[in-house]
BASE-217016 format. One record per atom (N, C-alpha, C): residue in three letters; x, y, z. Coordinates in steps of 0.02 Angstrom, whole numbers, plus 50000, padded with zeros to 5 digits. Each point is the difference from the previous one (the first is absolute). Example, Ala and Ser with C-alpha at 12.3 -4.5 7.8 and 13.67 -1.06 7.14 Angstrom:
ALA506604971650390 ALA499555005950000 ALA500455006050000 SER499825005349964 SER500425005950003 SER499615005550037 
//
This chain:
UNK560434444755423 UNK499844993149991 UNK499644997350062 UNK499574996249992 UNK499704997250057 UNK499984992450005 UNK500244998950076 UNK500064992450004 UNK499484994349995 UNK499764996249972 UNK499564995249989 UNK500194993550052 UNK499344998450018 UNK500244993450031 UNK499884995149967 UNK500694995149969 UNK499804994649975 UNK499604994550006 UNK500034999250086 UNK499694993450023 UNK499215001450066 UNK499595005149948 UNK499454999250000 UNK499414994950042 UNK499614999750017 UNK499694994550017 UNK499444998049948 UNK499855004849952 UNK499594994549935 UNK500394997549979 UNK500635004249989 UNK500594993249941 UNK500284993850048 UNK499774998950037 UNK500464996050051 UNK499864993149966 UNK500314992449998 UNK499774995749967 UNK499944995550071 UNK499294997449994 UNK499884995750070 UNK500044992349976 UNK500294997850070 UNK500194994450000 UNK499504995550004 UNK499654991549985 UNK499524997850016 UNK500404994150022 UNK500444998450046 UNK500594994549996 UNK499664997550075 UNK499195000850056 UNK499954999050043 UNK499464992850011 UNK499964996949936 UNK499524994749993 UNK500324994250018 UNK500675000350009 UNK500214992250004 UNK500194999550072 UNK500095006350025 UNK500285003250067 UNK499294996950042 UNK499365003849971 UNK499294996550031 UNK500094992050002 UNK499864998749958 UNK500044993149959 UNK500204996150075 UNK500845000150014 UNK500384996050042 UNK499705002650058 UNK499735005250029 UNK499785001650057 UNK499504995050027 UNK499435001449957 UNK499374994849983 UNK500174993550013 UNK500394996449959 UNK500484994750021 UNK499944996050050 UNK500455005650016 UNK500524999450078 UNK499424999750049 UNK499355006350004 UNK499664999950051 UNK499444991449989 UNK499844999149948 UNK499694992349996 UNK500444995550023 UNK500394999349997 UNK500554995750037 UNK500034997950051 UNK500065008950041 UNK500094997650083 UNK499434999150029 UNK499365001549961 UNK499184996750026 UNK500044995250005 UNK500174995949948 UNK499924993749990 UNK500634997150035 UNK500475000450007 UNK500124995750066 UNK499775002650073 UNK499785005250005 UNK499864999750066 UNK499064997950006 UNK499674998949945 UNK499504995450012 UNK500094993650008 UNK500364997449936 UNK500474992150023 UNK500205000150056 UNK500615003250039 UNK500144998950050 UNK499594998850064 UNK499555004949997 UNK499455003150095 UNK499214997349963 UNK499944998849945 UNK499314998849984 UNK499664996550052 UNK499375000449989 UNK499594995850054 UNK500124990850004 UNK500124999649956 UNK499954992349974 UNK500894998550026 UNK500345002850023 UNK500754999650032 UNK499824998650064 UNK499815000950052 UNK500095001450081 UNK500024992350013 UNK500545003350037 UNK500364991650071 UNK499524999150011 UNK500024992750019 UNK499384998050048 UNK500444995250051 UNK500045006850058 UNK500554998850064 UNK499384994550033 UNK500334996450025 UNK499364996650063 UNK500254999450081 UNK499765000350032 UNK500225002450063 UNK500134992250020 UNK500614998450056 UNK500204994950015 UNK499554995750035 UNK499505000850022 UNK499454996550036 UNK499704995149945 UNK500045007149935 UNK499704993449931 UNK500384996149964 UNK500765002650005 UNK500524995249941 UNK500024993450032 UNK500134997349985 UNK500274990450004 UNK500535001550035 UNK500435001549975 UNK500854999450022 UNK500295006050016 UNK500355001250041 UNK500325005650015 UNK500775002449973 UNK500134994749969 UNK500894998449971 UNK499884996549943 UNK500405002649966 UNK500474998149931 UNK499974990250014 UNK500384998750060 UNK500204992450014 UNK499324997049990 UNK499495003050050 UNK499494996250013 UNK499474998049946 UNK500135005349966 UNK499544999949934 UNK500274994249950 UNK500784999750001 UNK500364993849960 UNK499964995250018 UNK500004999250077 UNK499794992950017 UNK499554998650005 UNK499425003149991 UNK499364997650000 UNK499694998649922 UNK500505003249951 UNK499914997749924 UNK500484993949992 UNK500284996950028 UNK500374992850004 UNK500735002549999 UNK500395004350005 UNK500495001649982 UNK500524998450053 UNK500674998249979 UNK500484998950072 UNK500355008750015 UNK499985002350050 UNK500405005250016 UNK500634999050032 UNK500375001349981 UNK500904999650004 UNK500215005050028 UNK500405001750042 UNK500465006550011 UNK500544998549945 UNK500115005649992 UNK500575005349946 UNK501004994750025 UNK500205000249986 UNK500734995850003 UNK500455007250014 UNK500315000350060 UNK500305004850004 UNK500484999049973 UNK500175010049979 UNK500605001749975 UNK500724998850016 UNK500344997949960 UNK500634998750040 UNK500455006949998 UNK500304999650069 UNK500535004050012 UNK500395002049960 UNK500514994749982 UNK500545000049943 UNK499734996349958 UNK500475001049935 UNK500114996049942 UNK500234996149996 UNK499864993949973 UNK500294993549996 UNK500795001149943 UNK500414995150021 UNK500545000049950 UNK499724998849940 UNK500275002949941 UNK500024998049931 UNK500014992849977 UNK499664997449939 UNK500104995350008 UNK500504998849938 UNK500544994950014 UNK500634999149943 UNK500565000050046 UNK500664999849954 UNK500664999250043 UNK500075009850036 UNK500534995250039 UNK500045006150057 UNK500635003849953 UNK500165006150015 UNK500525003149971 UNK500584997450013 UNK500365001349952 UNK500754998349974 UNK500375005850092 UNK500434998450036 UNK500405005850024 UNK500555000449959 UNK500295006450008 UNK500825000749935 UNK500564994850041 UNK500395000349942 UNK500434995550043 UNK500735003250040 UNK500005005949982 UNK500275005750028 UNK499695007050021 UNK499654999350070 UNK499725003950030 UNK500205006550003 UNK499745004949990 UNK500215008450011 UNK500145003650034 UNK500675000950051 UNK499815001250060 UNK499645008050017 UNK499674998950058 UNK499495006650019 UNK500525003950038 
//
């Protein structure tokens, strides 16, 4: 008797399951073009100006010179204020420690 090989390579049944696999690749690579043209495109760039040319050098100065009042910040308090309402009940027979 002689052994046959079942699994052949003409009988083999091929798979065509790699189009959707492309598909999302394709995708994916239009994707990250397009934000990184959105992002760095030409029509994006800062336009830094060197301090000799800005107006103002500060946040403040720029507000007060658009009419604005500048305030300092209200410091944080240390502690917490008491609750507001009645104070607790004490027992009327204390526990001793």
């Amino acid at each position: 008797m002689e052994m046959t090989k079942v699994n052949s390579s003409a009988n083999q049944v091929r798979r065509s399951g790699g189009a959707p696999l492309v598909v999302a690749i394709a995708i994916a690579v239009v994707g990250v073009l397009s934000i990184l043209i959105v992002d760095y495109g030409p029509w994006n760039k800062p336009k830094v100006q060197p301090s000799v040319i800005a107006h103002y050098s500060t946040t403040g100065e720029a507000a007060r010179a658009a009419g604005a009042e500048v305030k300092p910040t209200d410091p944080k308090l240390q502690v917490e204020p008491d609750p507001a309402g009645p104070k607790p009940v004490h027992p009327a027979n204390p526990t001793p420690h």
